[in-house]
Backbone as a chain_set.jsonl record, in Angstrom:
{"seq": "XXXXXXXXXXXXXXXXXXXXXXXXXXXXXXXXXXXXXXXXXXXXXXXXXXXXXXXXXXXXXXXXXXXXXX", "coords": {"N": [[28.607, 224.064, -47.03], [27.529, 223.214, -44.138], [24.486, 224.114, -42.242], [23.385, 225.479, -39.407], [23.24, 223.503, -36.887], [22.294, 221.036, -37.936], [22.1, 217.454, -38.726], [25.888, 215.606, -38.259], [26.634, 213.37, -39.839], [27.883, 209.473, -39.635], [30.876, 207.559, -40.845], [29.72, 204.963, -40.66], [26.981, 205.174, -40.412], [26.479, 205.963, -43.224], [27.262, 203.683, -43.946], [25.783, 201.167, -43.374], [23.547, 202.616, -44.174], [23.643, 201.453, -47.152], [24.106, 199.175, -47.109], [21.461, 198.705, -46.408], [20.125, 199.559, -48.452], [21.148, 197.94, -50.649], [20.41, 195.47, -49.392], [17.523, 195.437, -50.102], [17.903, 195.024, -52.674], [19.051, 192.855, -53.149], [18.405, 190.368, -51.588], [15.668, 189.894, -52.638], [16.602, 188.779, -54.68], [18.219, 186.683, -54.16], [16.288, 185.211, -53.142], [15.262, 183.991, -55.141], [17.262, 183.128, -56.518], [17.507, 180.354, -55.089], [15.489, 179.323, -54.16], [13.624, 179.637, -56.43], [11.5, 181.046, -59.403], [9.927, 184.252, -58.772], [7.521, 186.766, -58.955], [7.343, 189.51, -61.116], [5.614, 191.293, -59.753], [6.104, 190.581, -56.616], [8.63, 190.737, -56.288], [8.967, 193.319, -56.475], [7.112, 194.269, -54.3], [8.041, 193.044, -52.113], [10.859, 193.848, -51.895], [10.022, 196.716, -51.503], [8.657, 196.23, -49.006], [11.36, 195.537, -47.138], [13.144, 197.569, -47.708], [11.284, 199.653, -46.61], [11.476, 198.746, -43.726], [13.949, 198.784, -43.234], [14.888, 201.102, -43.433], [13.019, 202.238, -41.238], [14.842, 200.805, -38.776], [16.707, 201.916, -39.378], [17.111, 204.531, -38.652], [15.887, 204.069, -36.168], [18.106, 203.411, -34.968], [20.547, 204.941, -35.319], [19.417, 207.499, -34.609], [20.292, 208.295, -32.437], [22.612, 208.678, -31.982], [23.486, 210.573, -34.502], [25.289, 213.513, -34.564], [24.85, 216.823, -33.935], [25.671, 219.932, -35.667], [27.439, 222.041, -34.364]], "CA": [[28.698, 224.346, -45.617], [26.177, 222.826, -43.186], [23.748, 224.616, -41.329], [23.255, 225.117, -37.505], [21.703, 222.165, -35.849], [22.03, 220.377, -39.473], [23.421, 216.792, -38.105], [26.538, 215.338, -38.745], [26.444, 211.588, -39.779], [29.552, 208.984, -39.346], [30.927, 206.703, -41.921], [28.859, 203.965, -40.045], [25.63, 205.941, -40.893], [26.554, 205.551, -44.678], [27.683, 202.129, -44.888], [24.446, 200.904, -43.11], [22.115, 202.669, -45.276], [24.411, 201.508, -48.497], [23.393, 197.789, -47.248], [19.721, 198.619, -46.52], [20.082, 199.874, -49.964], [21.421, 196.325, -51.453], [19.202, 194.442, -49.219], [16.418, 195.568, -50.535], [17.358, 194.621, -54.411], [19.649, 191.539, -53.468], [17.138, 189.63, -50.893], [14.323, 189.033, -53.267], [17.529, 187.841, -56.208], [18.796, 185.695, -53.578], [15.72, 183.416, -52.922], [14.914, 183.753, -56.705], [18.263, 182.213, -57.178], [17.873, 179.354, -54.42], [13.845, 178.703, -54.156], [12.966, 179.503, -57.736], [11.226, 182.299, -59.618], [9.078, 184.772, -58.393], [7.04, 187.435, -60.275], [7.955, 190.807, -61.006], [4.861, 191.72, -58.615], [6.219, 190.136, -55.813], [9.84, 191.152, -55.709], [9.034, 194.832, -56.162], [6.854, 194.498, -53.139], [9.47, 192.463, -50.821], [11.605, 194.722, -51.611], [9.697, 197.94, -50.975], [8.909, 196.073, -47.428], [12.669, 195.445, -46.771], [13.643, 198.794, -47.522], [10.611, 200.243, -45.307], [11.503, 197.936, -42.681], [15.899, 198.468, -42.879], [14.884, 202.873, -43.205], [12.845, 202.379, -39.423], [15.365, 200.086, -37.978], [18.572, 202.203, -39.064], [16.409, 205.625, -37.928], [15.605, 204.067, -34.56], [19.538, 202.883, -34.495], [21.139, 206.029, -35.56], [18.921, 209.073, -34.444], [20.996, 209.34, -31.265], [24.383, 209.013, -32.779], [24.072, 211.422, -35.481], [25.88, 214.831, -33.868], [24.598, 218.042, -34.251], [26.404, 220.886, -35.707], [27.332, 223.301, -33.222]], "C": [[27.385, 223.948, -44.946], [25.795, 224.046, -42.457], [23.855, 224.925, -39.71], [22.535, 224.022, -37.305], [21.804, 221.331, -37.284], [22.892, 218.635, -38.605], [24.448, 215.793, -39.507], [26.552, 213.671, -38.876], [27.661, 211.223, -40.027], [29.484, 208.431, -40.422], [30.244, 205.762, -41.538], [27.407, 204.059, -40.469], [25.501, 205.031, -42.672], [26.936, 204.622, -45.048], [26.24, 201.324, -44.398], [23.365, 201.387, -44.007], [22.702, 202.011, -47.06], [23.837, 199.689, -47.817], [22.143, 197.876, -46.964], [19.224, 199.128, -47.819], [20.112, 198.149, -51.067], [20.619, 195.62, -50.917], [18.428, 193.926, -49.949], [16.228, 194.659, -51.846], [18.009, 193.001, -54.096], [18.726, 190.549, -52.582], [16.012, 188.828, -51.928], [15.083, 188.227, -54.389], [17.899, 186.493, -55.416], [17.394, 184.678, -53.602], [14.675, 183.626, -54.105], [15.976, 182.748, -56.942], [18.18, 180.523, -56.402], [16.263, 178.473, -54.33], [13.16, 178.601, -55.572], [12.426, 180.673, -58.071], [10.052, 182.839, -59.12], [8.633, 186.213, -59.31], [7.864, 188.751, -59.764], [7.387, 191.234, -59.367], [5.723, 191.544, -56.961], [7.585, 190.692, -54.961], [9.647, 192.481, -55.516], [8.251, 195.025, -54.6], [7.641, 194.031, -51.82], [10.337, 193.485, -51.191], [11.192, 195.991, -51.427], [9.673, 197.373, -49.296], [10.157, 195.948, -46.797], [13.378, 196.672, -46.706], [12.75, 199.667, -46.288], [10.989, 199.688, -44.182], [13.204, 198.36, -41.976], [15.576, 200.448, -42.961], [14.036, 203.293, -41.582], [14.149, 202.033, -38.743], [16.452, 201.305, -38.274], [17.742, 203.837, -38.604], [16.099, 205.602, -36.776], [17.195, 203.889, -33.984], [20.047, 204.048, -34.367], [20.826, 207.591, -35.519], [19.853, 209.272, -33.299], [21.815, 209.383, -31.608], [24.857, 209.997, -33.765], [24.678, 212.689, -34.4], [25.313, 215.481, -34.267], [25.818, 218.975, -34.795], [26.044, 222.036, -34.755], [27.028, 224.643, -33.467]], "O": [[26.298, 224.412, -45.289], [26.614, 224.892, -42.099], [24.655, 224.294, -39.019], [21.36, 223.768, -37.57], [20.64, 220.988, -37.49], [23.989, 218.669, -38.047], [24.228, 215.454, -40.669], [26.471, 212.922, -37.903], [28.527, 211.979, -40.468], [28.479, 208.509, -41.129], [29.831, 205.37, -42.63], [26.758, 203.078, -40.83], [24.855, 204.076, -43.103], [27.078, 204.385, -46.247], [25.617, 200.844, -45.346], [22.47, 200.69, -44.485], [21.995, 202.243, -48.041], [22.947, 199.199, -48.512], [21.527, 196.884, -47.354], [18.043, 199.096, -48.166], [19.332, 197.596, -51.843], [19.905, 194.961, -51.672], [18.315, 192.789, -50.406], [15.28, 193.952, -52.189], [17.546, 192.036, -54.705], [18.238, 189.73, -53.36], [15.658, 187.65, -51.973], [14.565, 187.277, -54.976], [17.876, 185.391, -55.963], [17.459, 183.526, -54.03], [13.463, 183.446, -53.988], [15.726, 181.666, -57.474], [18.688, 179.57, -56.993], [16.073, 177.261, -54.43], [12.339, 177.734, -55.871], [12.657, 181.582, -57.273], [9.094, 182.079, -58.974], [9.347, 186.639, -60.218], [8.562, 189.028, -58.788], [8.014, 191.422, -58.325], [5.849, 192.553, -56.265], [7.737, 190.965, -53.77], [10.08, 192.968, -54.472], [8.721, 195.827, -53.793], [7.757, 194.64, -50.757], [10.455, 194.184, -50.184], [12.157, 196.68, -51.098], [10.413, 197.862, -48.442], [10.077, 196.325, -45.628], [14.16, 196.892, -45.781], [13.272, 200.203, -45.311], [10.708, 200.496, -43.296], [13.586, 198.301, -40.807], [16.411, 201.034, -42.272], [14.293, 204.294, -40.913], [14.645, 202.95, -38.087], [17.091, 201.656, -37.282], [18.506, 204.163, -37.696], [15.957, 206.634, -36.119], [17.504, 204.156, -32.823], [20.095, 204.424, -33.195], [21.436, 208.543, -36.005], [20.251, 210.425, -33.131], [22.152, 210.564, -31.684], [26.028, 210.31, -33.98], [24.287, 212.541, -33.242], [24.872, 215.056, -35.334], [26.937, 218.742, -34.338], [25.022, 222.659, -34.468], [26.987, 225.446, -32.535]]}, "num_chains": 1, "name": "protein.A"}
C-alpha cells in the first residue's frame, strides 16, 4: 500500500527508464560493433555518462506527470 503524497508513476514512466536502462549498456556495444573496439575503461565510463545524462533528462521530463497519492 502506498503512502500519502508517495507518487504514482504511469506505464510511460517505466518504459522510459527501462530504455535509459538499455541505453546505457547497448550504446557503447553498438559503436564497438560498427567503429571497432574500445576498452573496458571506456565503455564503463560512456555508459555511466549515458545513464547520468538519460536519469536528469527523464527526471526533468517526468517530475510533473508523476501523480500524487491523495
Amino acid at each position: 500500500m502506498r503512502k500519502p503524497g508517495e507518487p504514482i508513476y504511469l506505464r510511460i514512466h517505466m518504459v522510459a527508464l527501462m530504455l535509459a536502462i538499455v541505453a546505457s549498456i547497448a550504446i557503447p556495444r553498438l559503436y564497438e560493433l560498427f567503429f571497432g573496439p574500445i576498452s573496458l575503461g571506456a565503455r564503463l565510463v560512456s555508459g555511466l555518462i549515458i545513464a547520468v545524462v538519460a536519469g536528469v533528462v527523464l527526471y526533468r521530463t517526468y517530475q510533473s506527470t508523476a501523480r500524487n497519492e491523495p
